[in-house]
C-alpha positions in Angstrom: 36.4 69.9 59.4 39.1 67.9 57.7 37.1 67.4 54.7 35.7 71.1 54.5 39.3 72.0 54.6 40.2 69.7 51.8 37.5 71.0 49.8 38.7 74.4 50.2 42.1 73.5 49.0 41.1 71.8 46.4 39.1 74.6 45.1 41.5 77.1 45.7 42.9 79.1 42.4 46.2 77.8 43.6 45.3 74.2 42.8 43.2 75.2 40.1 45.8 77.4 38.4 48.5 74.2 38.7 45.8 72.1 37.0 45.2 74.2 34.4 48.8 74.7 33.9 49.3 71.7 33.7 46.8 70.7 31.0 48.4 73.2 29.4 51.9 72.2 28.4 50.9 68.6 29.3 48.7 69.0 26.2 51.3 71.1 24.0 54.4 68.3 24.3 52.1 65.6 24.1 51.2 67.8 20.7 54.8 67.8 19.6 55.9 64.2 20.3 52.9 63.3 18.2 53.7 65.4 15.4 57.3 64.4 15.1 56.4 60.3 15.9 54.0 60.8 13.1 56.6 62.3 10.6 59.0 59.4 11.9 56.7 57.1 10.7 56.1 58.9 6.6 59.7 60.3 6.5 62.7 58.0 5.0 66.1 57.8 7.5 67.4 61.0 6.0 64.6 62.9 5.6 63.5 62.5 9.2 67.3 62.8 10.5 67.1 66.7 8.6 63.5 67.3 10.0 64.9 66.6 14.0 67.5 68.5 13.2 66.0 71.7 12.1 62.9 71.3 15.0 66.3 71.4 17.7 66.9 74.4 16.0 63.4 75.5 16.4 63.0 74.6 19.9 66.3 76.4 20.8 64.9 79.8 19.3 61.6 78.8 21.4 64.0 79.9 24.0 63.6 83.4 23.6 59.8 82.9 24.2 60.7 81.5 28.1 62.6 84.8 28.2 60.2 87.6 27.2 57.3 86.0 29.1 59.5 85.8 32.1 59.8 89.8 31.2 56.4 90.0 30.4 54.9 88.3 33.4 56.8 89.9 36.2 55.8 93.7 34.7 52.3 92.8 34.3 51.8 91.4 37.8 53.8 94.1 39.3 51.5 96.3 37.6 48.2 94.6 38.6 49.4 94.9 42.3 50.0 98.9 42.0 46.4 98.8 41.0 47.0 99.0 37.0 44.8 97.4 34.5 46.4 94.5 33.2 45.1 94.8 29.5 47.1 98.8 29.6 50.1 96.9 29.7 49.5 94.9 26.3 50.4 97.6 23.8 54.0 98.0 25.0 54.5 94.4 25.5 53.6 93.8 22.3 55.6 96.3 20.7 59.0 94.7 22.7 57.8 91.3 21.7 58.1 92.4 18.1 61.4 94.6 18.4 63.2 91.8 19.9 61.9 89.5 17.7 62.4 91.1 14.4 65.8 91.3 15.8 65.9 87.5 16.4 64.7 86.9 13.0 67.6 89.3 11.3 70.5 87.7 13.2 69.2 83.7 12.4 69.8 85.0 8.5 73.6 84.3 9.1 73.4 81.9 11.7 71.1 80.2 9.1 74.5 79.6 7.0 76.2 78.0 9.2 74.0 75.6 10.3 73.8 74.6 6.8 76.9 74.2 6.4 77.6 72.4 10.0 74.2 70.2 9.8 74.9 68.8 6.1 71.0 68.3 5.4 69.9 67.9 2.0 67.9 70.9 1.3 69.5 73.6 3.4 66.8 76.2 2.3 64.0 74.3 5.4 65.9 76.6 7.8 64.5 79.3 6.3 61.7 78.7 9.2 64.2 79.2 11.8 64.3 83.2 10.3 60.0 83.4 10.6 60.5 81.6 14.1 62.3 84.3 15.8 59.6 87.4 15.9 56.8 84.1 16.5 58.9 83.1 19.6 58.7 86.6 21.1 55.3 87.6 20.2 54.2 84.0 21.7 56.0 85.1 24.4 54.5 88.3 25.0 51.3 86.5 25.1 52.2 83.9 26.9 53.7 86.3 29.8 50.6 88.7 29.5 48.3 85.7 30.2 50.6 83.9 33.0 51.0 87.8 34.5 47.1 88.5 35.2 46.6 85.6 36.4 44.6 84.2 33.4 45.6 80.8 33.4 42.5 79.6 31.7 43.8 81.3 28.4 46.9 79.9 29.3 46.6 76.6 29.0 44.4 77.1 25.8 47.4 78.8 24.2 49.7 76.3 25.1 47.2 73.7 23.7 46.7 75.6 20.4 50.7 74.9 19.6 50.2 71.7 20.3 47.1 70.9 18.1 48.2 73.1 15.2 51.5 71.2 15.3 49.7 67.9 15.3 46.6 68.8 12.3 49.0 70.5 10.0 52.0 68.1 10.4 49.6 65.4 9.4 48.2 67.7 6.2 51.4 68.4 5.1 53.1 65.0 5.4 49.9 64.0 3.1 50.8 67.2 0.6 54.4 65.3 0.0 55.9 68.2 1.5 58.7 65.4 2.9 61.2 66.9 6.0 59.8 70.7 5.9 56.5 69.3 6.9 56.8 69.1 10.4 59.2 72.3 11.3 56.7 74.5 9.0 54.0 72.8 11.6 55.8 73.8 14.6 56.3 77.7 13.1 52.7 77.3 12.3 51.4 76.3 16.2 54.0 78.7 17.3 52.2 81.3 15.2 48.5 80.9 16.1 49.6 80.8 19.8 51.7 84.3 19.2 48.3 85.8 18.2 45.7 84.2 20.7 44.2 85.7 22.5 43.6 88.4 20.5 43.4 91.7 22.2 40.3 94.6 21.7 41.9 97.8 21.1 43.5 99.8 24.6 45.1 102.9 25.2 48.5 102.1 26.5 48.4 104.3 29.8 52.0 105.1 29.4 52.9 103.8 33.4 54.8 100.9 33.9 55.3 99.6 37.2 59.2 99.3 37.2 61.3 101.6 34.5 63.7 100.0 32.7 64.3 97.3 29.9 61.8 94.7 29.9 64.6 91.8 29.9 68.3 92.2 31.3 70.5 90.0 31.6 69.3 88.5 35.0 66.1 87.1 32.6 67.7 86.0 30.0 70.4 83.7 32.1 67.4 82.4 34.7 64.7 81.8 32.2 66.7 79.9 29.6 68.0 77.7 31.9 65.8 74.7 31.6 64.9 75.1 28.1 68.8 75.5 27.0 69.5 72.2 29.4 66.5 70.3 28.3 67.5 70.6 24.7 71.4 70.6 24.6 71.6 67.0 27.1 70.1 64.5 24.0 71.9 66.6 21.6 75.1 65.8 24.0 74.0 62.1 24.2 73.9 61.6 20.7 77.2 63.2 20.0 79.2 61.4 22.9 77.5 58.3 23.2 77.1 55.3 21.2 73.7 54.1 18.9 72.6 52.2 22.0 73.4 54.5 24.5 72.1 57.6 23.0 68.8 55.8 22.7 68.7 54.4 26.1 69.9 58.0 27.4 66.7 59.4 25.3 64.5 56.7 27.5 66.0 58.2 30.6 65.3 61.3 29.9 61.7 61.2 28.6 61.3 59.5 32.0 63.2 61.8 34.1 62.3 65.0 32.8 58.3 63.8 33.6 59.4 65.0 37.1 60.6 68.4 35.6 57.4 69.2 33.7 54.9 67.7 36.3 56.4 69.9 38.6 56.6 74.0 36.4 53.5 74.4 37.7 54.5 74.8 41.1 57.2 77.9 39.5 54.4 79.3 37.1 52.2 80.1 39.9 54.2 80.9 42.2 56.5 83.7 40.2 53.2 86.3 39.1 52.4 86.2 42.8 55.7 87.1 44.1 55.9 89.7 41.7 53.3 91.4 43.0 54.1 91.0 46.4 54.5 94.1 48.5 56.0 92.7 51.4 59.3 90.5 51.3 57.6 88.3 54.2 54.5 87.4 52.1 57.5 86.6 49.4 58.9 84.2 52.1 56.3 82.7 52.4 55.2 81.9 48.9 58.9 80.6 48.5 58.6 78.4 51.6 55.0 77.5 50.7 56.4 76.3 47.1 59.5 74.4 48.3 57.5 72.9 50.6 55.1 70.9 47.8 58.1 70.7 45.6 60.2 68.9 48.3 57.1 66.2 48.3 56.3 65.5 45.3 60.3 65.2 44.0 59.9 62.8 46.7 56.9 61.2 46.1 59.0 60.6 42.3 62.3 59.5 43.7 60.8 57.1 45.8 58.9 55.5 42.8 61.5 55.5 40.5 63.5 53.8 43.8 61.0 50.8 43.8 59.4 50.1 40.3 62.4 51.7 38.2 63.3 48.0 36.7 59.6 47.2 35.4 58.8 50.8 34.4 62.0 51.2 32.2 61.2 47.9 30.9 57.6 49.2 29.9 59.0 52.1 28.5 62.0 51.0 27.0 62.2 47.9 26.5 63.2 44.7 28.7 67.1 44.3 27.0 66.8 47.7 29.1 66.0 46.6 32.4 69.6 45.7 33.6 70.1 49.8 33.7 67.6 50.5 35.7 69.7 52.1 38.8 70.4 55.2 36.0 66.7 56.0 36.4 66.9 57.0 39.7 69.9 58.8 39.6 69.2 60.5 36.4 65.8 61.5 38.6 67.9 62.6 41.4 69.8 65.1 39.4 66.1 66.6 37.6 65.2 66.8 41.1 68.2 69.6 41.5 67.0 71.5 37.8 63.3 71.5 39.5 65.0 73.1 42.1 67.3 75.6 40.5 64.0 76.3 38.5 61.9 77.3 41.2 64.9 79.5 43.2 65.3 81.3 39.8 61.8 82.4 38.7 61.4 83.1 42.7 64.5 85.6 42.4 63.4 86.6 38.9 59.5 87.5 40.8 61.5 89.6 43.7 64.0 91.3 41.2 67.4 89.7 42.9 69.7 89.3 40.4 72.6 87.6 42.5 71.1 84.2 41.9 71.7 84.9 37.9 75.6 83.7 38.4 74.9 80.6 39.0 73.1 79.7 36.0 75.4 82.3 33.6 78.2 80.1 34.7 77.4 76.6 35.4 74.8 76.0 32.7 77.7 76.6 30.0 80.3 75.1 32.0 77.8 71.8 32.6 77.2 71.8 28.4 80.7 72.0 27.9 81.2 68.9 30.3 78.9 66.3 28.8 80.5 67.2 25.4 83.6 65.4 27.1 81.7 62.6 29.0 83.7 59.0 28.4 81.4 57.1 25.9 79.2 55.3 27.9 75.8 55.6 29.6 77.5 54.8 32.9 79.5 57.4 33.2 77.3 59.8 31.3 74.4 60.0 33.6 77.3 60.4 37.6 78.1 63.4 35.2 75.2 64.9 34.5 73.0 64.2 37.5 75.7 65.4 39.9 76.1 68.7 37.9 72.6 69.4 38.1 72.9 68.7 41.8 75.8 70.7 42.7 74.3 73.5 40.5 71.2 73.5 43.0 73.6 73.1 45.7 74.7 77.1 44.5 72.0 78.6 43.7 69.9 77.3 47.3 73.0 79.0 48.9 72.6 82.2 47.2 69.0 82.3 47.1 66.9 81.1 50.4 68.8 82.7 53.0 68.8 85.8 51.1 65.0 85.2 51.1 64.8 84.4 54.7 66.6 87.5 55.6 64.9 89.9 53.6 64.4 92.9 55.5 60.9 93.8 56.2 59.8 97.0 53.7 59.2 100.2 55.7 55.2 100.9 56.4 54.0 97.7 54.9 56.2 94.5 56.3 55.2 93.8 60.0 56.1 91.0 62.4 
């Protein structure tokens, strides 16, 4: 009996849509670290410093395509559970996808100026791609959403892998072409781009019905969904403004290493937010909440305990054994991812039931927390108490606002029993 039940689990589209997720964007960053370690490699000092630079300008726009799939996602599921066609509801995603985009694209024109001015690169006209990277970030977004919405994470994970792997082929083409520190950026626009348009889509009459009225994104989305994208970007940048050559570059260590808990674990919030979307009782949301937390409180865990044990010989693997004697930052550092995991799951949760309380949290402390590590003291040591116990105290908040919320929802009239 114990086995036929593991079997059955196992094969479950639970597990199976985890793993597939997580081929997925396991396969995209190992795409992008690729890319840009190859370019590291053919690019002089300079030339690679301006090519980082205008990819964490990239990956900030990339933002926006976390946003409109959150959008995207919860209206398709919502619409699949009131018995919708899924592929009805791609016309007028798309169409969003490219208004807010085109949108995106206008306003980085002037923003475009200033980072020329502020980033000092040689050839200012590379961030030209940041102007075609805002209507590719929503329209991968739409897709993205669509896809994570029905269900369909098979095309999922493709999609994700297809950024990766254009990003990887072309960066190496174009490095060969001598096209120097545009190479890799125009790579990432380009995976961006072919994942914008897969899969493609066999003509559908929009039916018109949506299954909630209103804009696809407010304000709610926007501050959950960027969350961890904004954070995961802005803490190196922090590092390597506050901190010194050596510290920044241990700090980079820690959080490749850290952040392996964050990514290992968006599965868990991937699946779990189309479901409670569709949800038609606030108890079968409970218990997909407490169903999630449950596996996300074991393998943060199963992590933390690791990183408790083997943290000297893995960072000295990793890193390097000159840093060994740091090792205690590891777990602490991990502590504090622990809390974003967290925070990520209680916000696509709230973002799934349409509860927009849990948005002030993130609104608030995720600028607040930037503005902080911009004023660290200059050293590791007291960079990474600041950081970690941010994160914490931020998932401190938002479990206060969010689960008992959750586990008092009252029961929906005519469907909610017991």
């Amino acid at each position: 009996m114990g086995r036929r039940s593991l079997r059955t689990f196992a094969q479950s589209p639970l597990v199976r849509h985890n793993l597939l997720y997580l081929i997925g964007i396991g396969g995209s960053g190992a795409g992008v670290l690729v890319a840009q370690a190859y370019g590291a490699h053919h690019l002089t000092a300079a030339a690679n410093g301006a090519s980082t630079s205008v990819i964490a300008v990239l990956n900030l726009l990339y933002t926006m395509s976390y946003v409109v799939a959150a959008g995207a996602a919860r209206e398709v599921a919502a619409a699949v559970a009131q018995g919708m066609p899924a592929a009805a509801q791609w016309p007028s995603l798309r169409k969003s996808g490219w208004r807010i985009g085109l949108a995106l694209g206008a306003a980085m024109v002037p923003i475009d100026i200033l980072l020329a001015l502020l980033l000092r690169l040689p050839d200012p006209w590379i961030l030209a791609v940041a102007v075609v990277a805002g209507p590719v970030a929503a329209l991968g977004g739409s897709q993205r959403g669509y896809l994570q919405g029905a269900r369909d994470f098979r095309r999922l994970a493709f999609n994700f892998l297809l950024y990766g792997g254009t990003m990887v082929v072309l960066a190496v083409v174009l490095l060969r072409l001598g096209l120097g520190a545009t190479a890799v950026p125009l790579a990432s626009v380009a995976g961006a781009l072919g994942s914008a348009f897969y899969p493609r889509h066999g003509p559908v009459q929009s039916s018109g019905r949506r299954a909630h009225p209103g804009a696809l994104i407010d304000s709610s989305v926007v501050a959950g969904a960027a969350t961890a994208p904004i954070f995961n970007n802005f803490d190196v940048v922090a590092a390597r403004h506050v901190l010194s050559p050596y510290g920044a570059g241990l700090y980079s260590g820690l959080s490749v290493m850290g952040k392996i808990l964050f990514f290992g674990t968006s599965s868990l919030s991937a699946v779990m937010y189309p479901r409670v979307a569709a949800a038609p009782t606030a108890r079968l949301r409970r218990r997909l909440l407490l169903q999630t937390l449950a596996a996300l409180a074991v393998i943060d865990g199963l992590v933390l305990a690791t990183y408790a044990l083997f943290s000297r010989p893995l960072l000295g693997i990793v890193l390097g054994r000159q840093y060994e004697s740091d090792s205690s930052l590891l777990l602490l550092f991990s502590a504090g991812v622990a809390g974003l995991t967290l925070v990520n799951l209680l916000v696509y949760f709230s973002l799934g039931a349409r509860e927009k309380g849990f948005a002030v949290v993130p609104a608030i402390g995720v600028p607040v927390l930037i503005g902080w590590l911009f004023t660290s003291p200059p050293q590791v040591n007291g960079f990474v108490p600041r950081i970690a116990s941010a994160l914490l105290v931020l998932a401190a908040l938002e479990a206060l606002i969010v689960i008992p919320r959750a586990l008092r929802a009252k029961p929906t009239p005519g469907t909610d029993r017991g």
